[in-house]
C-alpha positions as CSV (number, residue, x, y, z in Angstrom):
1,X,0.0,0.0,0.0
2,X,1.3,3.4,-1.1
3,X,1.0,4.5,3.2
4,X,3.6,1.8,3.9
5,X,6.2,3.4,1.7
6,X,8.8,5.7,3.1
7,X,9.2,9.5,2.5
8,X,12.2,8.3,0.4
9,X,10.1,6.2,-1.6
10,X,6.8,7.9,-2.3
11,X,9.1,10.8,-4.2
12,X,10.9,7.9,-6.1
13,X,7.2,6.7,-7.2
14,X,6.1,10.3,-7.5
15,X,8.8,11.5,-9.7
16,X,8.5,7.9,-11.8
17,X,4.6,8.7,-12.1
18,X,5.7,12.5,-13.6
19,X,8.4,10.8,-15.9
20,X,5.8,8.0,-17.3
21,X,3.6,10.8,-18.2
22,X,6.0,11.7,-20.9
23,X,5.3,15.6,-20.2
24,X,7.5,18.5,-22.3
25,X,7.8,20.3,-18.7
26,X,7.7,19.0,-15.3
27,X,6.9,21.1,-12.6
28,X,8.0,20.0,-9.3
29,X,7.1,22.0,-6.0
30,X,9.5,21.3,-2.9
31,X,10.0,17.6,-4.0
32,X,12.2,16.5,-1.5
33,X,11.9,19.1,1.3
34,X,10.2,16.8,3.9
35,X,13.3,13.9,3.7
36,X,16.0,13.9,6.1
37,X,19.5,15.1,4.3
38,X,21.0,11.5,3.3
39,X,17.8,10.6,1.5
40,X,17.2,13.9,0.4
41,X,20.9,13.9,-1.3
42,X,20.3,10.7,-3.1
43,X,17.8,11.7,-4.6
44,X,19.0,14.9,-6.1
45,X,21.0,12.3,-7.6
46,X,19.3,10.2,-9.2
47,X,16.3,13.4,-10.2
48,X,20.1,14.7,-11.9
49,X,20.5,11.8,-13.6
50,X,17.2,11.2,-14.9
51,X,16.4,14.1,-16.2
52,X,20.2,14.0,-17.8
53,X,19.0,11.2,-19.6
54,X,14.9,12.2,-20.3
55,X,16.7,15.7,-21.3
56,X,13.4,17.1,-20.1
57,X,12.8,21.3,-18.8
58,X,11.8,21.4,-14.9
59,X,10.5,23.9,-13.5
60,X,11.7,22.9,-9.9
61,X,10.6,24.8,-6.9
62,X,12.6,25.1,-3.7
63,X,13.3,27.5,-1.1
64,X,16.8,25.4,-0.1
65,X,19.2,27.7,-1.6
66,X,22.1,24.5,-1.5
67,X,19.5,22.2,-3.3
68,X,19.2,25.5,-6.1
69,X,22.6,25.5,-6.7
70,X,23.3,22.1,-7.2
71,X,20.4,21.6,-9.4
72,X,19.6,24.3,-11.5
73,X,21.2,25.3,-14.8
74,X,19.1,28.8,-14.5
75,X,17.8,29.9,-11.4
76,X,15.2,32.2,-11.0
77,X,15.5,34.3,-7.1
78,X,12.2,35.7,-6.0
79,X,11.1,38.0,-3.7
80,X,7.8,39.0,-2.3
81,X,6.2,37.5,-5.4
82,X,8.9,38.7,-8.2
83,X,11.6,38.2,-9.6
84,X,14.9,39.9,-8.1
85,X,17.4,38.3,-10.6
86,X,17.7,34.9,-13.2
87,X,21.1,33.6,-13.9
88,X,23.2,30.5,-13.9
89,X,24.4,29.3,-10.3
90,X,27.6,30.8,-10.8
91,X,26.2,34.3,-11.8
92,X,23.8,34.7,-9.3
93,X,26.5,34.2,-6.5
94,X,29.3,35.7,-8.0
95,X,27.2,39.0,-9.3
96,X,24.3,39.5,-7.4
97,X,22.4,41.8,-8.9
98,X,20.2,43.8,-5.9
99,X,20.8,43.6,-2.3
100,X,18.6,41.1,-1.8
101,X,20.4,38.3,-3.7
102,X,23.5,39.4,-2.9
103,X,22.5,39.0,1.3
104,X,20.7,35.3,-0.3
105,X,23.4,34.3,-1.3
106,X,26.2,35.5,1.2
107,X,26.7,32.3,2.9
108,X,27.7,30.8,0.4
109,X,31.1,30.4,-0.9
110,X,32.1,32.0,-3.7
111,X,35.1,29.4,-4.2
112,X,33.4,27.0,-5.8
113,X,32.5,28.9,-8.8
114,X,35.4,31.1,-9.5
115,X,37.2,30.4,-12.9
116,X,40.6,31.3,-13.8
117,X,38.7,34.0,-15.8
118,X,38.0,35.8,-12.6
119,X,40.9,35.8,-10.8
120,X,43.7,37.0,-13.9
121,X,45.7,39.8,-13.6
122,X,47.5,41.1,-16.2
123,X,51.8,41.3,-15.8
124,X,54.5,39.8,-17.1
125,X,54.7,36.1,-18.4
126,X,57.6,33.5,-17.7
127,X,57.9,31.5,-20.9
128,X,58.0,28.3,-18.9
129,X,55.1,28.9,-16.6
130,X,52.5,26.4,-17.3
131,X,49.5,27.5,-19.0
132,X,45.6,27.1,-17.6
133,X,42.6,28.3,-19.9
134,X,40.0,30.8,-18.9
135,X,37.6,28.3,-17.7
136,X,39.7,26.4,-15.3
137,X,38.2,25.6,-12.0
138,X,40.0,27.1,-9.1
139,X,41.0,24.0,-7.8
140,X,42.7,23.2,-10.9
141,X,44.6,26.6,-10.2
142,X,45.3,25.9,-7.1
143,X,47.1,22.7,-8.0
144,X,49.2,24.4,-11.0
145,X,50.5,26.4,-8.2
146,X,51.0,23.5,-5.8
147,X,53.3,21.8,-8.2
148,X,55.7,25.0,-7.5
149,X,55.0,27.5,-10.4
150,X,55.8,30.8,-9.6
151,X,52.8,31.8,-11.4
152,X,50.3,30.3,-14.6
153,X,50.0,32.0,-17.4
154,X,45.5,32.0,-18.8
155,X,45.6,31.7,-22.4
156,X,43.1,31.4,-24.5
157,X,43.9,29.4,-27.8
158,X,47.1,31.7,-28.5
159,X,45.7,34.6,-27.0
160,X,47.7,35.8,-23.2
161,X,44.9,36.2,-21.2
162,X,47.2,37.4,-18.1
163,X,48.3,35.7,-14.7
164,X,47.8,34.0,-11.5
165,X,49.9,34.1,-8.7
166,X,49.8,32.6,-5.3
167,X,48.9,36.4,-4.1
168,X,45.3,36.5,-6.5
169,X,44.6,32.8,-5.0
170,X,44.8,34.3,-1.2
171,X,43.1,37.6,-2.3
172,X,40.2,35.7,-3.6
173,X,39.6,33.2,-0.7
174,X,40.3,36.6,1.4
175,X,37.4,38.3,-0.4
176,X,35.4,34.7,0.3
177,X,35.8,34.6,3.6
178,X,35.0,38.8,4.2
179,X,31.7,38.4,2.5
180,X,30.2,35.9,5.0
């Protein structure tokens, strides 16, 4: 009987149900706000992976900023009934928009989305520094540097982008760390 399931598994039939019906958009409302965290995690996972595969728009509701991040591609930040600012995860917490989002988002760290892009500096180039594109994540950065280069050079294609140094690495978890 449907009663007997878990929380856990009700949403696994619930979001099956949605998926059987084949829609073009799925709308789901706070699917799994009522699970504890483990169960709530593992299903994020497999929701990601199904809806990789049924490559299907959702409109998903949720008022768990985390749960936002990790599953939107586009997120839509609302306040008393509008909207305060759309944007990819990274976007919205790296350039808040209005007050609002920027105090939304401030616990969060911005770490996690910075790119190579965003910490380069322009200077002076060693020929034999080793070279990271603009889109590296910043643990990729961080490694270049833990390997003991001075500094990277961010190219992109043949194009000098600029630098990163140990000193932009700091400054950037610095500025992390004073926003929250």
């Amino acid at each position: 009987y449907p009663d007997e399931l878990s929380g856990g598994m009700q949403q696994r039939v619930g979001l099956a149900r949605a998926l059987a019906a084949d829609p073009d958009i799925l709308l789901m409302d706070e699917p799994f706000s009522a699970l504890d965290p483990l169960i709530r995690r593992d299903l994020q996972d497999e929701f990601l992976e199904l809806s990789a595969r049924a490559r299907k728009t959702t409109l998903f509701i949720t008022h768990d900023l985390d749960e936002a991040m990790r599953i939107g591609h586009r997120i839509a930040v609302m306040k008393d009934g509008r909207v305060d600012q759309i944007g990819t995860p990274e976007a919205i917490v790296l350039r808040p928009e209005t007050d609002y989002v920027a105090r939304f988002v401030g616990s969060i760290s911005t770490l996690k989305y910075l790119s190579a892009s965003e910490i380069t500096v322009s200077g002076d180039v060693s020929p034999d520094a080793p070279v990271l594109g603009p889109d590296s994540a910043l643990p990729e950065v961080i490694g270049a540097l833990a390997n003991g280069a001075d500094h990277l050079a961010i190219r992109d294609g043949d194009r000098l982008i600029g630098r990163i140094g140990r000193s932009e690495v700091l400054a950037a978890v610095g500025r992390d760390l004073r926003r929250r």
